[in-house]
Structures are given as C-alpha cells and as structure tokens.
C-alpha positions as CSV (number, residue, x, y, z in Angstrom):
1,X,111.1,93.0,115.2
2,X,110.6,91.7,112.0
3,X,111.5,87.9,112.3
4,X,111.6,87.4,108.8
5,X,114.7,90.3,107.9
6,X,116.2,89.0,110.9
7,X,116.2,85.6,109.9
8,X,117.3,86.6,106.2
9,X,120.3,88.9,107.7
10,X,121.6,85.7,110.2
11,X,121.3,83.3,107.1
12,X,122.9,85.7,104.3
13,X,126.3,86.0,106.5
14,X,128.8,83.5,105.7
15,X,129.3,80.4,107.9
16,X,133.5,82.1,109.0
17,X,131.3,84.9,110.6
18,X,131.9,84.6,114.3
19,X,128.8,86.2,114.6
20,X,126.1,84.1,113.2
21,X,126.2,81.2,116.0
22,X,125.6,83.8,118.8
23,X,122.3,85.5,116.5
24,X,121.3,82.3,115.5
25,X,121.1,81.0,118.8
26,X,120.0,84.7,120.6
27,X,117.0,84.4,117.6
28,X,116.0,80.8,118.6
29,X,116.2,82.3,121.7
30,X,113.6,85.0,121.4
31,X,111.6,83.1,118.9
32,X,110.8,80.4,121.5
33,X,109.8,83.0,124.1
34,X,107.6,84.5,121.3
35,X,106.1,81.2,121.1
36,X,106.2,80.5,124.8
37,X,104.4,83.8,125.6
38,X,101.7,83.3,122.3
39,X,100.7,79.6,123.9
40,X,100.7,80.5,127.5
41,X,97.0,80.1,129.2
42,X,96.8,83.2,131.0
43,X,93.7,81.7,133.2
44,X,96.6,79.0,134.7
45,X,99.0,81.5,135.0
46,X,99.2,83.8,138.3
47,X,100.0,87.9,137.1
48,X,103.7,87.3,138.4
49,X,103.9,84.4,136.4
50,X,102.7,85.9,133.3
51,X,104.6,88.9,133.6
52,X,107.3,86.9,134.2
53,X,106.5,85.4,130.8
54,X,106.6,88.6,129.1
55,X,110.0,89.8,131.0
56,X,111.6,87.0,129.5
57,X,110.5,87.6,125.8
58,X,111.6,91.3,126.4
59,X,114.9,90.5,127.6
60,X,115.5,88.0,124.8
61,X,114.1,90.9,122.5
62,X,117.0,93.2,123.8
63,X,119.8,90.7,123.9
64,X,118.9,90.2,120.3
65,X,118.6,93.8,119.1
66,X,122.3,94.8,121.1
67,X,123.7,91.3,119.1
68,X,122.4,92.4,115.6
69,X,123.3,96.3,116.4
70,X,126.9,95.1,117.2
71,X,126.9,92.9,114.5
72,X,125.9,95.6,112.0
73,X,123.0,94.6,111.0
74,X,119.6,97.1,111.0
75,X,116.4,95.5,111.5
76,X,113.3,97.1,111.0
77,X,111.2,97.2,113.1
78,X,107.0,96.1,112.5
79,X,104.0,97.3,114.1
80,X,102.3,95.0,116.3
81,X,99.0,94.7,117.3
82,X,98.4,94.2,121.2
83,X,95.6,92.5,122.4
84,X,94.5,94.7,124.6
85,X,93.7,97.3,121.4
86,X,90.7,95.4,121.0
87,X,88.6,98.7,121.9
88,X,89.9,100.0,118.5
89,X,88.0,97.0,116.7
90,X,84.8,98.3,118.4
91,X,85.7,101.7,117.7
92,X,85.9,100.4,113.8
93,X,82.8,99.1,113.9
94,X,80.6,101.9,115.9
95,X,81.5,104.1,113.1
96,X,79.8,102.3,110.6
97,X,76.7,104.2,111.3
98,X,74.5,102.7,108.0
C-alpha cells in the first residue's frame, strides 16, 4: 500500500465524515504492525511467533484495504522489495562481467 496516498486520502476528508475515525485508527493500526514486524529480531522470535507477526500486519493490511474500498477511496498500490530477493542483488552484480 502506499502509506503516503493513504495518509493524504484519510487527511483530505472532512472531519463530519463518519468514515475518517475508523481509517484513521485501521491506518495506525497497520502502520504499527508495519513497524512492529520491521523491528522484530527474528533470531528471538520462534517461526510461529514470527509468522504470527506477519499474520497480524496482513490482516491489518486487509481490514484497511476493505475500509478504504468501502469508503471509496483507491489506493495504489507500490512495489515492495522482500528480503528474501536478495539473490536478485547478486544476480545484479554477477553480470557485471568487466
């Protein structure tokens, strides 16, 4: 999701919207399982736990998308990165072949 149109969508409707509480609090919501998952230290957590982790910011995720969809609002969506692409930054660099 791209946390900055989101942010800009909840903020631009007016405060009589019935709407904006529930997104701004589902957005807090999913921001601080963003964060939450970011920080973890996956060496202290157990698989469950971690995936667990990562349940929760999906779930927050969808909860979010359904609120802003019913709300009318269209979000784009932005490419991310996972870290377990790093093979593609080895990839990268095996081409350079100088």
């Amino acid at each position: 999701i791209d946390l900055t149109s989101v942010l800009a969508s909840i903020a631009a409707l007016p405060d009589t919207d019935e709407n904006k509480a529930k997104l701004t609090t589902l957005y807090e919501a999913y921001y601080a399982a963003l964060q939450a998952q970011a920080s973890a230290d996956k060496t202290a957590l157990s698989d469950a736990q971690y995936d667990a982790l990562k349940d929760a910011t999906k779930a927050a995720q969808v909860a979010l998308m359904e609120a802003l969809q019913a709300a009318g609002i269209d979000i784009p969506m932005m490419q991310v990165n996972n870290s377990s692409d790093d093979d593609d930054e080895h990839e990268e660099s095996e081409s350079d072949d100088d």
